[in-house]
VOPAGU-2260 file (C-alpha; in pm, 1 decimal, decimal comma):
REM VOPAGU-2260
SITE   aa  ch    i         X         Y         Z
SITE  UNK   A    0   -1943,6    -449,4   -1179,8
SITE  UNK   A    1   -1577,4    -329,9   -1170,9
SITE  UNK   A    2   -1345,3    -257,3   -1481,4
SITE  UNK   A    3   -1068,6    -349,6   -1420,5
SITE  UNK   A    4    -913,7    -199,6   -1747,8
SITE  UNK   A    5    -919,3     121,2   -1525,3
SITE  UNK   A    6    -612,8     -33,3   -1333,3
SITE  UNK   A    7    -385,8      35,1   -1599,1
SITE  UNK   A    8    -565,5     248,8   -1878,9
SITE  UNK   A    9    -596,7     532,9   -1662,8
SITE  UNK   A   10    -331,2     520,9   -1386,8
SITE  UNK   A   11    -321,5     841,0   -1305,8
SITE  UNK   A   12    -711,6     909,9   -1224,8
SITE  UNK   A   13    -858,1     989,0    -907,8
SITE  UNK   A   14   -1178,1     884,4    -826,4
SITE  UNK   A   15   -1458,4    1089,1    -659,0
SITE  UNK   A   16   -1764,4     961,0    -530,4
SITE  UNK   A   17   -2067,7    1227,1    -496,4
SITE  UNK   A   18   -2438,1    1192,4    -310,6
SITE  UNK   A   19   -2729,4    1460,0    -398,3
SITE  UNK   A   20   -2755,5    1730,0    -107,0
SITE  UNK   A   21   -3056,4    1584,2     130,9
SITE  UNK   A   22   -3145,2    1719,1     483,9
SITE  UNK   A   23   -3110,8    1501,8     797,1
SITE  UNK   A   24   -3402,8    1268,0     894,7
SITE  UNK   A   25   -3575,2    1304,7    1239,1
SITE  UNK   A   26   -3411,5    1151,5    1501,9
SITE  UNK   A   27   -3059,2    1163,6    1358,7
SITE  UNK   A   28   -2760,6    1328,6    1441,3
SITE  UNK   A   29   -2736,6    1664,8    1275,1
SITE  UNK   A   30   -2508,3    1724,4    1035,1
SITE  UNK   A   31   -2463,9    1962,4     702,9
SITE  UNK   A   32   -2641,2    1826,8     435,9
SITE  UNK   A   33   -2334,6    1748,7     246,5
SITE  UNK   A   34   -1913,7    1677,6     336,3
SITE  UNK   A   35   -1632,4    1602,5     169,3
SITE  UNK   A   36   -1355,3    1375,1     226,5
SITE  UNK   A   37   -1032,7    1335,4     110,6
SITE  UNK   A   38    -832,5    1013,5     129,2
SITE  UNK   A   39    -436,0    1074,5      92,2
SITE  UNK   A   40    -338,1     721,4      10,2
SITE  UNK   A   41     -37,4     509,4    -193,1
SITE  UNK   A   42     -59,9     345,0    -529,3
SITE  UNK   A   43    -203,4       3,4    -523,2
SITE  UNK   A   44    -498,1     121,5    -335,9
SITE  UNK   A   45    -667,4     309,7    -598,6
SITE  UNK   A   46    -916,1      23,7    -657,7
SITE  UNK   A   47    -948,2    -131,4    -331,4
SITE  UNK   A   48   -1087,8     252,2    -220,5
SITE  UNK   A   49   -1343,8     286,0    -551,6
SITE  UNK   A   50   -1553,9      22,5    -415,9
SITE  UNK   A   51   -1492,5      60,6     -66,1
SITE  UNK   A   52   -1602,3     459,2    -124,6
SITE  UNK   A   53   -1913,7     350,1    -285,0
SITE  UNK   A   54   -2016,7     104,5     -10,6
SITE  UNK   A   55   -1930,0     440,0     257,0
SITE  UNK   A   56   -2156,3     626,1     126,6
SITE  UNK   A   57   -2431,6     398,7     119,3
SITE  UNK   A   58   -2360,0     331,7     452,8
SITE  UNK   A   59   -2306,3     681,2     570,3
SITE  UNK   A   60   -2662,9     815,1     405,9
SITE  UNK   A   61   -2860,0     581,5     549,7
SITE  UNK   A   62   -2707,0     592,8     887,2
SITE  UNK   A   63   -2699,1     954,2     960,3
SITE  UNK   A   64   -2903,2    1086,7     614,8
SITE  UNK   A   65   -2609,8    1275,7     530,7
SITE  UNK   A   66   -2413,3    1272,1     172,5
SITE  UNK   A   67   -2059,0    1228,7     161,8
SITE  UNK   A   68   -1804,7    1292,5    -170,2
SITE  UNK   A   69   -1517,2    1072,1    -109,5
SITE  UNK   A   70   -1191,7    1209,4    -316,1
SITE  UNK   A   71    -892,2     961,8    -337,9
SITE  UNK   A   72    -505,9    1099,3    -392,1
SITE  UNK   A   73    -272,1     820,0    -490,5
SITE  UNK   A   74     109,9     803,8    -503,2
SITE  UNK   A   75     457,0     683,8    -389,5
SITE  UNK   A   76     359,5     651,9     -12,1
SITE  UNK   A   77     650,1     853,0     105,4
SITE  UNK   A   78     561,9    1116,4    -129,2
SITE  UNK   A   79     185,1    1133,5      -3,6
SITE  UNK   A   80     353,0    1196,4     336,1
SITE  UNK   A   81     514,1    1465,9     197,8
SITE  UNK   A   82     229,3    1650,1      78,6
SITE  UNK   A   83      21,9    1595,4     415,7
SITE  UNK   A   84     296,1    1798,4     577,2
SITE  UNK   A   85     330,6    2032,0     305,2
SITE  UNK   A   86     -43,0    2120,1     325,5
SITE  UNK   A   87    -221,0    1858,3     135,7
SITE  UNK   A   88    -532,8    1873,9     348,8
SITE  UNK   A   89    -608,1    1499,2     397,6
SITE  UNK   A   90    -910,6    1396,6     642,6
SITE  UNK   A   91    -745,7    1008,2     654,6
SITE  UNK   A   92    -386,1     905,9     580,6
SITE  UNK   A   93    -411,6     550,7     452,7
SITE  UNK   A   94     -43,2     464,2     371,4
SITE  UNK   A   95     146,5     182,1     309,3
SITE  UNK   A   96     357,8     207,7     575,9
SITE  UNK   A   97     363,1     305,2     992,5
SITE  UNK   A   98     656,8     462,9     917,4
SITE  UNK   A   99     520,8     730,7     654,8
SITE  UNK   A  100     261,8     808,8     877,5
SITE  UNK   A  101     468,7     833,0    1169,2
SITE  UNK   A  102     642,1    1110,6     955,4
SITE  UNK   A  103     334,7    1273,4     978,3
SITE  UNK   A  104     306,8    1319,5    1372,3
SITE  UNK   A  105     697,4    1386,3    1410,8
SITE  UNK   A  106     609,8    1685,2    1165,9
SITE  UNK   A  107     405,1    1927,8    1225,3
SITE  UNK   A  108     220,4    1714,4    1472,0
SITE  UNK   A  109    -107,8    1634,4    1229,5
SITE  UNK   A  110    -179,2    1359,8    1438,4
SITE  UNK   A  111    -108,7    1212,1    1779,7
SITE  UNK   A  112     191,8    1012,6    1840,8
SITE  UNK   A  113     -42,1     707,1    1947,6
SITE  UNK   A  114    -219,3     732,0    1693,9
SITE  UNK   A  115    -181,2     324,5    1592,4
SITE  UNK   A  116    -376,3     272,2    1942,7
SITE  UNK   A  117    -660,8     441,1    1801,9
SITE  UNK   A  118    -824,6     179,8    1574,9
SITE  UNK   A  119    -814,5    -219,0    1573,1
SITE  UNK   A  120    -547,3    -436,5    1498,1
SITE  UNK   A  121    -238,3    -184,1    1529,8
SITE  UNK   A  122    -485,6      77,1    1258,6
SITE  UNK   A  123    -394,9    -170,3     984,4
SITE  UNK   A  124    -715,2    -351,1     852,7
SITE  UNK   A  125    -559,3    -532,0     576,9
SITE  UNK   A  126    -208,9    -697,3     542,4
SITE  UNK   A  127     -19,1    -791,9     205,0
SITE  UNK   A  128     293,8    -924,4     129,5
SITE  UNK   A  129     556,4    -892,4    -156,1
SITE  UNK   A  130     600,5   -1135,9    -444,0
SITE  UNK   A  131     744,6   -1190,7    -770,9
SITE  UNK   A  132     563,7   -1105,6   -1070,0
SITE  UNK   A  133     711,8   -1281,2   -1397,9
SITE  UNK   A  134     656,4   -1303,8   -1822,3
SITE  UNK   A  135     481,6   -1589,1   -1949,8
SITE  UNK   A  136     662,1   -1883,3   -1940,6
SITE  UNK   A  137     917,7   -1751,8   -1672,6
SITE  UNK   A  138    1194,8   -1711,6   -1947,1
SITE  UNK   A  139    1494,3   -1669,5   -1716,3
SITE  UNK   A  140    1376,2   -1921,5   -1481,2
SITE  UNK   A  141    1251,5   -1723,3   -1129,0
SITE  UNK   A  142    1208,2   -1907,5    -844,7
SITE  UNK   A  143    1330,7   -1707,1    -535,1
SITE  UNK   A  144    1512,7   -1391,4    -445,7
SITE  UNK   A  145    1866,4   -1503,5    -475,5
SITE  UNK   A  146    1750,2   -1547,5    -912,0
SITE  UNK   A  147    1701,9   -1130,3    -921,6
SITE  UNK   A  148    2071,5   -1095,0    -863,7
SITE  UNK   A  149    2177,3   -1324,2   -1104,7
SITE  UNK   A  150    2357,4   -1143,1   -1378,5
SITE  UNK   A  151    2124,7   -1057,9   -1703,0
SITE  UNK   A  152    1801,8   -1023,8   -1492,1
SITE  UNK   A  153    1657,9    -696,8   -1534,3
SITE  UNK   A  154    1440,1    -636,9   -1244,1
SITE  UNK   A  155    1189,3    -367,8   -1215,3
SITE  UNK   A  156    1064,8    -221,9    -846,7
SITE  UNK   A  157    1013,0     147,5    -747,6
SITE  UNK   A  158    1234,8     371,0    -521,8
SITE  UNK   A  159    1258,9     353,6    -173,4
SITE  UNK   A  160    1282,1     710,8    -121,3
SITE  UNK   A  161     952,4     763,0    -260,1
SITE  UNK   A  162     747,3     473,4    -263,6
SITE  UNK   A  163     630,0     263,7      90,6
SITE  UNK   A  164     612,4     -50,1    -135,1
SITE  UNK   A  165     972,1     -13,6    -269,4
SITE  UNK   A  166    1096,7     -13,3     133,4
SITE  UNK   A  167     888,8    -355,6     131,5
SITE  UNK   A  168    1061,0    -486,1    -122,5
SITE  UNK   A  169    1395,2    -368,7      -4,7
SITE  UNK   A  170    1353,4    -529,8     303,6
SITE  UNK   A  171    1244,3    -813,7     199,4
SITE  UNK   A  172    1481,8    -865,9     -28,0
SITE  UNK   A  173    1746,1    -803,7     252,5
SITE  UNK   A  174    1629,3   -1030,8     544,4
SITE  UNK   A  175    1583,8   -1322,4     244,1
SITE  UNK   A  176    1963,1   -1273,9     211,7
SITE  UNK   A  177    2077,1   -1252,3     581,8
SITE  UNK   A  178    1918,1   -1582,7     665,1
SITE  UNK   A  179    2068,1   -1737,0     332,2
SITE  UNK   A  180    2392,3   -1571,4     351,5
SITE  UNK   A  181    2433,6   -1543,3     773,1
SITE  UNK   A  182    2483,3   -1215,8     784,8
SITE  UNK   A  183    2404,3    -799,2     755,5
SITE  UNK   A  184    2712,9    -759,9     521,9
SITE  UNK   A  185    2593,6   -1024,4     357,6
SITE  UNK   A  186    2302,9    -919,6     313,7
SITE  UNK   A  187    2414,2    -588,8     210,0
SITE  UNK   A  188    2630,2    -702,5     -69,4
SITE  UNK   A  189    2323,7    -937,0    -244,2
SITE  UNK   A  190    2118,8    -579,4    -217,1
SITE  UNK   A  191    2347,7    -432,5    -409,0
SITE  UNK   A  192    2401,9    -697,4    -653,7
SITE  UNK   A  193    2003,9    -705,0    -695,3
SITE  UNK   A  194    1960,0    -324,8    -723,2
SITE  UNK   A  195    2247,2    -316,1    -984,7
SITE  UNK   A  196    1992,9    -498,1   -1247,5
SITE  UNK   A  197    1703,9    -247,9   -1173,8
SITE  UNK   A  198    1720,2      -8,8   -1523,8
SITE  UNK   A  199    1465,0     206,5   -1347,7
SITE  UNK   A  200    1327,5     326,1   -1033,0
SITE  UNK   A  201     977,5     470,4   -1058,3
SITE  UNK   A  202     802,7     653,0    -814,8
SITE  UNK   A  203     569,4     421,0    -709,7
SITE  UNK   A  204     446,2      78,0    -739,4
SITE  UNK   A  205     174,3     151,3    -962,6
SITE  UNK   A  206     464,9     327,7   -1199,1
SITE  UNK   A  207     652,4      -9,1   -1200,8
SITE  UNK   A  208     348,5    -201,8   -1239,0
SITE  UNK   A  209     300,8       4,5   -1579,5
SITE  UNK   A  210     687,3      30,3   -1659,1
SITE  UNK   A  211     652,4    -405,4   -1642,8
SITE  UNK   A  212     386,4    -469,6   -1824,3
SITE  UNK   A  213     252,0    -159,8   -2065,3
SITE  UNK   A  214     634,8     -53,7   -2135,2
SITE  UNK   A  215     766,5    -445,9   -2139,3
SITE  UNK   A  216    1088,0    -313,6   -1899,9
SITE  UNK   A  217    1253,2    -609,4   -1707,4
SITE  UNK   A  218    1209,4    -967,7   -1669,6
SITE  UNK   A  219    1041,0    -954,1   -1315,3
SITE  UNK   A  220     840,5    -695,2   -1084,1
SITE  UNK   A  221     900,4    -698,0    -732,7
SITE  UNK   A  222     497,2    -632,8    -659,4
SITE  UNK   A  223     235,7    -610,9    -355,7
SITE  UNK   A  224      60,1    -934,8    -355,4
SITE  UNK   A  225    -271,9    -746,1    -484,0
SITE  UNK   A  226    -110,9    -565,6    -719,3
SITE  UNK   A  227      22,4    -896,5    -840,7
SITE  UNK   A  228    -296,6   -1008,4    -880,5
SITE  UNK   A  229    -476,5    -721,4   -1042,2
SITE  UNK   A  230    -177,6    -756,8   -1315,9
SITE  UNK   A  231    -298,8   -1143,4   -1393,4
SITE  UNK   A  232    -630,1   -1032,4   -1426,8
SITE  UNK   A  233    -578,1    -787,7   -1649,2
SITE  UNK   A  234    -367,5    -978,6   -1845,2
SITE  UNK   A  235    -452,8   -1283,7   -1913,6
SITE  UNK   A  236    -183,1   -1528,4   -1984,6
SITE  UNK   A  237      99,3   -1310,1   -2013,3
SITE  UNK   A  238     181,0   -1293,5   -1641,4
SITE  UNK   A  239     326,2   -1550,0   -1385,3
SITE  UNK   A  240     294,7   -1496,7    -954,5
SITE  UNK   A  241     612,4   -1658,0    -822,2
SITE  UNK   A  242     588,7   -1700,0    -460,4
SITE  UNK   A  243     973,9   -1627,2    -316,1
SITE  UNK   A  244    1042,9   -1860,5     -46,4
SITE  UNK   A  245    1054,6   -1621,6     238,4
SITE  UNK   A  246     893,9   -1298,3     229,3
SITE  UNK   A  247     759,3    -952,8     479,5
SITE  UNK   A  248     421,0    -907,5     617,2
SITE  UNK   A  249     351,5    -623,7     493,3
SITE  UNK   A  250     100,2    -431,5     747,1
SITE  UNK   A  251     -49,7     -55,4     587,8
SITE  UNK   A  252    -193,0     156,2     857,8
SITE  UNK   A  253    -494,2     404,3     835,9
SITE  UNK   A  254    -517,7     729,9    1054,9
SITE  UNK   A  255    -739,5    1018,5    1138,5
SITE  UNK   A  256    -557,9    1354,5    1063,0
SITE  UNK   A  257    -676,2    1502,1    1350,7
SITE  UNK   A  258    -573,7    1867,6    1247,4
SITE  UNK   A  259    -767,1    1849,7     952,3
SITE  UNK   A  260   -1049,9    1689,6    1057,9
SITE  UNK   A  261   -1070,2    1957,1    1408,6
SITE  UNK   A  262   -1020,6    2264,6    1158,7
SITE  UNK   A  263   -1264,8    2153,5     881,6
SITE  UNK   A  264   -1539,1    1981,1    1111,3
SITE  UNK   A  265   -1508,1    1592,4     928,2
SITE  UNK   A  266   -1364,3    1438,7    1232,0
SITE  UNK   A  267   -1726,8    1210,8    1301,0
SITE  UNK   A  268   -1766,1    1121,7     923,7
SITE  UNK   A  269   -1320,1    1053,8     896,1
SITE  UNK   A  270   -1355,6     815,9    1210,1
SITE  UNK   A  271   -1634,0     642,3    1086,3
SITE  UNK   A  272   -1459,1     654,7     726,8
SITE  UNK   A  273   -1136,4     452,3     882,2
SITE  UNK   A  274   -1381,3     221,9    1101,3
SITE  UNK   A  275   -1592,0      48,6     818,8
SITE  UNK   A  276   -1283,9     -87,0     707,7
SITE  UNK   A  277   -1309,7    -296,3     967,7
SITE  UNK   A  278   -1670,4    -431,7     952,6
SITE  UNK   A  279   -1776,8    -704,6     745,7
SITE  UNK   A  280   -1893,2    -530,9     459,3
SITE  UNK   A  281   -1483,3    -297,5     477,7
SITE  UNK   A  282   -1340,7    -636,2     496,1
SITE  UNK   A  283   -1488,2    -838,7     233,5
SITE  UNK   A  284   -1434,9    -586,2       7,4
SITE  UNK   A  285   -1050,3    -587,0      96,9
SITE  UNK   A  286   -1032,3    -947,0      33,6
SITE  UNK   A  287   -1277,5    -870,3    -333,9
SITE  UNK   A  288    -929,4    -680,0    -433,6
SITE  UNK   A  289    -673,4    -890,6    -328,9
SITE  UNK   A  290    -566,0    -742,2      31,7
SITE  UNK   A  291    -533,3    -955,3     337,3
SITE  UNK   A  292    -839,7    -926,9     542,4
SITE  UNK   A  293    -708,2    -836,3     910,5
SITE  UNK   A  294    -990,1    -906,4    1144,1
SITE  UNK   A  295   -1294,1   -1097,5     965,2
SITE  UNK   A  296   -1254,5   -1448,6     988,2
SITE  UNK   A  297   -1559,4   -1487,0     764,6
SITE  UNK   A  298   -1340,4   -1288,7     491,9
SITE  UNK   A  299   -1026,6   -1457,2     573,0
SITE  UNK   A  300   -1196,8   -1788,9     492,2
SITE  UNK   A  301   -1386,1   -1643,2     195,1
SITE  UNK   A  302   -1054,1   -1537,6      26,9
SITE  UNK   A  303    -811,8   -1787,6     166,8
SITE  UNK   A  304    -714,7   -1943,9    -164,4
SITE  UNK   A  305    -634,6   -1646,9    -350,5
SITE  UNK   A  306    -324,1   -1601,3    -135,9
SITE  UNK   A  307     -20,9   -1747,3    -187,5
SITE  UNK   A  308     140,0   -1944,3     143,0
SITE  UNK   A  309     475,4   -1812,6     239,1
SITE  UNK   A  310     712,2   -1777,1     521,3
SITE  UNK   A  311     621,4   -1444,9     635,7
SITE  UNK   A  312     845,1   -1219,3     842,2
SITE  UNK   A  313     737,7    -907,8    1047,2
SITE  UNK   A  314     919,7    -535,9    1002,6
SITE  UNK   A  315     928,9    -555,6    1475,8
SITE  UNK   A  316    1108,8    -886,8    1444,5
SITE  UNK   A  317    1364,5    -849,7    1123,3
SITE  UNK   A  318    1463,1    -522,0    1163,3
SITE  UNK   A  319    1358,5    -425,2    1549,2
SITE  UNK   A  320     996,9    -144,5    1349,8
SITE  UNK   A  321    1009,0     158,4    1151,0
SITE  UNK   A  322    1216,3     395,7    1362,7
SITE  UNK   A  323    1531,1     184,7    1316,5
SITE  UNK   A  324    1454,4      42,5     939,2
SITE  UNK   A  325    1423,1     411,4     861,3
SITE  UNK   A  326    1756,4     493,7    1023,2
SITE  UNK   A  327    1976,0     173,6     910,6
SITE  UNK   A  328    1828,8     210,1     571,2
SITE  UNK   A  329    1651,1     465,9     402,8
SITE  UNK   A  330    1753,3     791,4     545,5
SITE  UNK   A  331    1995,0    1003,0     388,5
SITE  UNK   A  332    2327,9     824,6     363,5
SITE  UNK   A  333    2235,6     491,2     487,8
SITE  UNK   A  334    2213,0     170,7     318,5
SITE  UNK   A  335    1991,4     198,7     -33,4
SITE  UNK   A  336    2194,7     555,2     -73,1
SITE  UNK   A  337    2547,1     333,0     -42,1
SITE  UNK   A  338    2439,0      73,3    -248,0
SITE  UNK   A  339    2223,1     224,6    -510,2
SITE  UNK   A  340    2430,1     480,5    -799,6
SITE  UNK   A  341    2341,3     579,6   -1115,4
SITE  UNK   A  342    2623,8     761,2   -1308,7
């Protein structure tokens, strides 16, 4: 059984998952009695991969007689990126966003450019979306994205330059107002009015998550769906989903990073690692914590009514993928760095 009090109680923890040293059985593939993984991942994730890990290695013992120690890494998504290139030496990237681990292939060339043709479903095996998270009672009266710009609305979501989930909400945020107000400008300008009530910008979403409800900041959290979720749970009562009335499909991709994996010898167990998620066992356990399963249909229908029904809008046909969201509005100088001062 899970505890969920981990979620917030000790946000900061990493979890590591550790077999006893056994030889390989007849008839199996040989491998060293022991290997170690590390999973460079973003915030919300951190539960989603403690049972997932567990399950692995399970799986991974009696398939091959081998013992596997999964360790997890957790941060802003963009940051995580970061430390891949800087070194970290991560056997799977499993990010929040194509574009972070894009980042990784452009530099330094850890992985192969197609490296999204390389597992199922574009490498993302879950989905998620964005919603509004809310104080019992919904005190200032949220209903939809246009109510986080309304003056004396303190609204708490992480920063875009660190955090995948933050570039979510952003965008979100901004298509919501281009088809309500008709236009980019537009659009801009209601961004800017929004980000002007944000008293904070954490790292991550897992910092907001904390900054919301442990440190009472703001009146609403811009939050992944499951992270939504996980926040209800844990508190009981004091917490209201409100689902906007548009919102992104949010789509995190998992990769191999094939220099890591070639130079420490963990490419078989990494591949394998990434390709569970997809099975039925990978899946159900996504939909256990609140992700979107992506290929199970058994799942899908398992979990159905734990997700909230919304117009959902893809990053390819709002703002053309990654490359270009990147450009228009995240790198240096471009649209959160015109909009967003603090003085």
């Amino acid at each position: 059984m899970r505890h969920r009090r981990d979620f917030i109680k000790i946000p900061l923890a990493t979890a590591a998952l550790a077999g006893l040293a056994a030889l390989a059985l007849p008839g199996r593939q040989a491998f060293a009695q022991q290997v170690t993984l590390l999973n460079v991942s973003y915030d919300p994730t951190r539960e989603l991969f403690v049972e997932f890990n567990h399950a692995f290695v399970k799986y991974w013992k009696a398939k091959t007689g081998q013992d596997v120690a999964i360790r997890q890494s957790h941060g802003g998504s963009g940051k995580q990126a970061r430390s891949i290139i800087d070194g970290l030496e991560a056997d799977v990237a499993t990010l929040a966003l194509a574009g972070d681990t894009d980042a990784l292939a452009r530099h330094g060339g850890w992985l192969a450019p197609d490296w999204q043709k390389k597992l199922p479903h574009n490498a993302s095996p879950y989905t998620s979306t964005i919603v509004l998270v809310v104080r019992r009672g919904n005190p200032k009266g949220i209903k939809d994205w246009d109510d986080l710009a309304r003056p004396g609305v303190s609204v708490i979501t992480p920063n875009p330059k660190t955090s995948g989930g933050a570039r979510w909400n952003y965008l979100a945020a901004w298509e919501f107002a281009k088809r309500r107000y008709g236009s980019d400008a537009k659009a801009k300008e209601f961004v800017a009015r929004l980000y002007g009530n944000v008293p904070v910008l954490d790292t991550g979403a897992r910092g907001s998550t904390i900054s919301f409800a442990q440190r009472g900041q703001g009146d609403v959290l811009i939050a992944w769906e499951n992270e939504a979720w996980l926040l209800n749970q844990e508190f009981a009562g004091r917490f209201e989903v409100v689902a906007p009335s548009t919102s992104i499909l949010a789509e995190p991709a998992v990769a191999v990073v094939d220099r890591n994996v070639d130079r420490r010898g963990t490419r078989a167990v990494a591949q394998e690692y990434l390709q569970y998620l997809y099975s039925e066992e990978g899946q159900d356990i996504v939909g256990k914590n609140y992700f979107r399963p992506a290929v199970s249909q058994k799942a899908q229908a398992k979990y159905a009514k734990q997700f909230v029904k919304l117009d959902l809008f893809t990053i390819d046909q709002a703002f053309g993928g990654w490359a270009r969201a990147d450009k228009e509005h995240f790198a240096d100088g471009a649209s959160f760095d015109q909009i967003y001062s603090r003085k």
